[in-house]
C-alpha positions in Angstrom: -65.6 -20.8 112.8 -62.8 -19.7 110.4 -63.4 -21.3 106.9 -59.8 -22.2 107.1 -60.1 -23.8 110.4 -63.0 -25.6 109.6 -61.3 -27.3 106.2 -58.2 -28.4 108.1 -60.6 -30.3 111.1 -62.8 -31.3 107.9 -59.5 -33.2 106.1 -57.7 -34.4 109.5 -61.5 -36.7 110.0 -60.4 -37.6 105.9 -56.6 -38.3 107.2 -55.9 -36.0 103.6 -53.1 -33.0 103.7 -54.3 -29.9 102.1 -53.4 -29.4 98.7 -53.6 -25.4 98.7 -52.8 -23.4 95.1 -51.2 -19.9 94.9 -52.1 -17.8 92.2 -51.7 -14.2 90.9 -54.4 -12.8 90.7 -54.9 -10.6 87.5 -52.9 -12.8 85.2 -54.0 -12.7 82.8 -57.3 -11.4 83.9 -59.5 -10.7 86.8 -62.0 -12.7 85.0 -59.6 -15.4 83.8 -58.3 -16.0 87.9 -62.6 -16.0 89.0 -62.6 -19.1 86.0 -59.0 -20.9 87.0 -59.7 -20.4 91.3 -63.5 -22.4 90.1 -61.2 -25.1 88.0 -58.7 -25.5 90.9 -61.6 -26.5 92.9 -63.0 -28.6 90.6 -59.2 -30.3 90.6 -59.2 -30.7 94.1 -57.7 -27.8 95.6 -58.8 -27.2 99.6 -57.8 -23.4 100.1 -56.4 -20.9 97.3 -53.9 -18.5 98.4 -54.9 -15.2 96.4 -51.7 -13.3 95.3 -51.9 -9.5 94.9 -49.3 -8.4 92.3 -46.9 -6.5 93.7 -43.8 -4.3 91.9 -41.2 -5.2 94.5 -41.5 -8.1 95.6 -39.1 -9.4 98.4 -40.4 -13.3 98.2 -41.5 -14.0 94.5 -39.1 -15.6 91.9 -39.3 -15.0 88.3 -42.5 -17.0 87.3 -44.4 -15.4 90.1 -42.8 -12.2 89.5 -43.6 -12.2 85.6 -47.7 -13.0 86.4 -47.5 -9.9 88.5 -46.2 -7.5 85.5 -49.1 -9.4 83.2 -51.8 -8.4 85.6 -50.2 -4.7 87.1 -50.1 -4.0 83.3 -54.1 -4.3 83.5 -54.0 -2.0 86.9 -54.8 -4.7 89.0 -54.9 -3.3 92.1 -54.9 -4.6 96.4 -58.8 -3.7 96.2 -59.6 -5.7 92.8 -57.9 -8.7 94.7 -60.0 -8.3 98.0 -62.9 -8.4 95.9 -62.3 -11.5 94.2 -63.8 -13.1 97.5 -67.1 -11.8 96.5 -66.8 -12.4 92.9 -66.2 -16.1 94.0 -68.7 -16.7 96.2 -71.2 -15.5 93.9 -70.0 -18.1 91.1 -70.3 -20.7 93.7 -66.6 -20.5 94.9 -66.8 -22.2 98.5 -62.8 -22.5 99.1 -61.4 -21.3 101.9 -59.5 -17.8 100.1 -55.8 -16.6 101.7 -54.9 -13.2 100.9 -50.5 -13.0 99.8 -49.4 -9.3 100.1 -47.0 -7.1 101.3 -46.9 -4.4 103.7 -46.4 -1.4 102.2 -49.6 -2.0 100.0 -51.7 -2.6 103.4 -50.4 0.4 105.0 -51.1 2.6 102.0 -55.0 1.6 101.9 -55.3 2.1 105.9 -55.1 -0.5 108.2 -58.7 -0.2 109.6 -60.4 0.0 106.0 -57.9 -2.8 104.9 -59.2 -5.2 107.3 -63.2 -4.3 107.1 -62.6 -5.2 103.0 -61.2 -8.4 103.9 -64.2 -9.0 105.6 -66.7 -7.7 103.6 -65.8 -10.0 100.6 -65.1 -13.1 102.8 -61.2 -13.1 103.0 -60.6 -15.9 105.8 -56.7 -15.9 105.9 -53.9 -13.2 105.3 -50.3 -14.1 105.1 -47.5 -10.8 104.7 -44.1 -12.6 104.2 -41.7 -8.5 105.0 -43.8 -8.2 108.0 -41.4 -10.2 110.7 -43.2 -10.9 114.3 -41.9 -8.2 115.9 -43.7 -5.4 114.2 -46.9 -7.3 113.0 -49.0 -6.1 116.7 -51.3 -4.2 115.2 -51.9 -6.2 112.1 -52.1 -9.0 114.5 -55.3 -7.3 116.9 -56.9 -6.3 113.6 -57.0 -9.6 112.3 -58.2 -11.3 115.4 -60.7 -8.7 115.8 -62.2 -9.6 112.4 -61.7 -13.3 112.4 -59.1 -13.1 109.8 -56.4 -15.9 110.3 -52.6 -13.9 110.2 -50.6 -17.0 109.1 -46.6 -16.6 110.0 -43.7 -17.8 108.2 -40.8 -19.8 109.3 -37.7 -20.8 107.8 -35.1 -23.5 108.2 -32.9 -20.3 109.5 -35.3 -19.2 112.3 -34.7 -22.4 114.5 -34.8 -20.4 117.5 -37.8 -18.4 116.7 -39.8 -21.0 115.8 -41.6 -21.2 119.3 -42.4 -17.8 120.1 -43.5 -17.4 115.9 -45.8 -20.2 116.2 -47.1 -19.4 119.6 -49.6 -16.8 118.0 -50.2 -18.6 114.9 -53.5 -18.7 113.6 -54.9 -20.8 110.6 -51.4 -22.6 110.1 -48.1 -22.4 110.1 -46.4 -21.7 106.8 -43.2 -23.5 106.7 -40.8 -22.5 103.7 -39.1 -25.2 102.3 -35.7 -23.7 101.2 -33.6 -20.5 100.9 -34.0 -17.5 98.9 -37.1 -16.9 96.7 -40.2 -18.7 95.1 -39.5 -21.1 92.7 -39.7 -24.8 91.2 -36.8 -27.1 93.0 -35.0 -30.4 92.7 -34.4 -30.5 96.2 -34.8 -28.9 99.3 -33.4 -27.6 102.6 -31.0 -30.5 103.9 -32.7 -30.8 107.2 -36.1 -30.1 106.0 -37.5 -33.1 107.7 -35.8 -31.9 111.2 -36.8 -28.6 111.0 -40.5 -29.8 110.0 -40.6 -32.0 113.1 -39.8 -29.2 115.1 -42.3 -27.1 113.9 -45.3 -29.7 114.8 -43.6 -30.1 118.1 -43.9 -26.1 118.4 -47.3 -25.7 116.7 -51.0 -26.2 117.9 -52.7 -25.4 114.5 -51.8 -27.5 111.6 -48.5 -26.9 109.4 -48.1 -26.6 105.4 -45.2 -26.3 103.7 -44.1 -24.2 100.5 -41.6 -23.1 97.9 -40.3 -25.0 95.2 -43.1 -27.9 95.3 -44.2 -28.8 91.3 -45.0 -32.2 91.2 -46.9 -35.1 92.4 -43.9 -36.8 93.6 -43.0 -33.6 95.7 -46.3 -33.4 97.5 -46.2 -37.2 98.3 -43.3 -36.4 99.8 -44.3 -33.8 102.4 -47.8 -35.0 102.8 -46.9 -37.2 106.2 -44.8 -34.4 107.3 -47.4 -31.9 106.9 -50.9 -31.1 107.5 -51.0 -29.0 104.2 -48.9 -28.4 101.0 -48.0 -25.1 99.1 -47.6 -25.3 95.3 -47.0 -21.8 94.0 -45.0 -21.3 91.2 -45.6 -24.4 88.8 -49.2 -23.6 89.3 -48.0 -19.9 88.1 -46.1 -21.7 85.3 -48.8 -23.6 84.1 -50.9 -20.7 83.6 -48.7 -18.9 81.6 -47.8 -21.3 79.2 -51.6 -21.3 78.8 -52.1 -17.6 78.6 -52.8 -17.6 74.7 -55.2 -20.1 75.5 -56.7 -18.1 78.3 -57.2 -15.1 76.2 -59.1 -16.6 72.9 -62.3 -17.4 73.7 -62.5 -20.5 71.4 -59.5 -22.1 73.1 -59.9 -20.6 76.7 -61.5 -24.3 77.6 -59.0 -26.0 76.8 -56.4 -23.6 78.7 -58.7 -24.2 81.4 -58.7 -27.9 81.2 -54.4 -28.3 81.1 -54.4 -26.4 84.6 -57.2 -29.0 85.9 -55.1 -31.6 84.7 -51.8 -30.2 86.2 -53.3 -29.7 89.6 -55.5 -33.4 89.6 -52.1 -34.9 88.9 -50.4 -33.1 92.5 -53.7 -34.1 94.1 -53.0 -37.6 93.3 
């Protein structure tokens, strides 16, 4: 069984919702994300979405997109990402890990190779946000083929493709909260709970939603809606206001112990 798959039938006998973390991987270090991914554990995340820092982003707001310029100006690359899995598992890591990239990334490496790293260094779940249904076929056949979850987006704008999207989910259903790109929010989508409900009605795996979520009293609000919530970038934020923590050794544990802290507190 997918790990991601097994965690969701693991918290629905717990009646809990997901608390799942996005992070960029490489900021501000490879070895920093291996030591925060082991404390968001340790605060209770279930799953860890692993984001691969990308130039041109087409989803990412300015948080998310400023942790991508810290790591690509270490070189992070797709491949460093992938192999995160492995790095993980070997420090005891047993999350469920979701790979965040874009396309053009993918198809530069080669699809074929692409997919046999993801499984290699235990990837369980790969979400592409440019790639819309009708051209994600052969992404789709790969990932079955290798077990690897393809998890879709929809949007409070795609009411009438909501059926055929979730129709080949696998994993879950990402559901974006709001219009335009990542970011912390006051509020959200005026029908949100509308367009939630017609999600589950549409959906046979479970549903999460995402974008703009940053505190406890925004999770409590989507956790009976949802099977799973999304916090992205006030995770992102957090880190970076602890990046001259991160990077002194004499401090780093106490950088590491303000993102516990932060993510306990959405965990309630």
């Amino acid at each position: 069984m997918n790990l991601i798959d097994q965690r969701f039938a693991e918290l629905k006998q717990q009646q809990k919702t997901a608390l799942i973390p996005f992070i960029s991987c490489g900021d501000p270090t490879l070895d920093d994300t291996i030591d925060i991914i082991k404390t968001l554990e340790e605060a209770g995340a279930d799953m860890v979405e692993l984001g691969v820092p990308y130039s041109d982003p087409l989803a990412d707001g300015p948080v998310i997109q400023r942790a991508s310029e810290r790591a690509l100006q270490h070189a992070v690359t797709l491949k460093d990402c992938i192999e995160l899995g492995s790095r993980l598992r070997q420090q005891g890591v047993k999350l469920p890990l979701i790979l965040f990239t874009y396309y053009n990334p993918i198809y530069q490496f080669g699809l074929h190779a692409f997919f046999e790293l993801l499984k290699q260094h235990d990837i369980s779940g790969l979400i592409v946000p440019d790639l819309p249904i009708e051209e994600d076929q052969e992404l789709r056949q790969l990932a079955e083929h290798n077990n690897i979850h393809l998890i879709p987006l929809v949007a409070p704008t795609s009411n009438e493709r909501v059926t055929r999207i979730t129709k080949q989910a696998k994993g879950f259903v990402y559901c974006v909260s709001s219009l335009g790109v990542t970011g912390e929010r006051s509020d959200f989508h005026a029908e949100i709970d509308q367009f939630l409900n017609l999600v589950r009605s549409a959906s046979d795996v479970p549903i999460a939603i995402g974008f703009g979520i940053s505190s406890r009293e925004q999770v409590a609000r989507f956790e009976q809606k949802c099977d799973g919530v999304i916090v992205g970038s006030a995770i992102v934020r957090t880190i970076e206001s602890n990046v001259p923590l991160l990077r002194d050794p004499a401090t780093k544990a106490e950088g590491l112990a303000n993102i516990h802290r932060f993510v306990a507190e959405l965990r309630g």
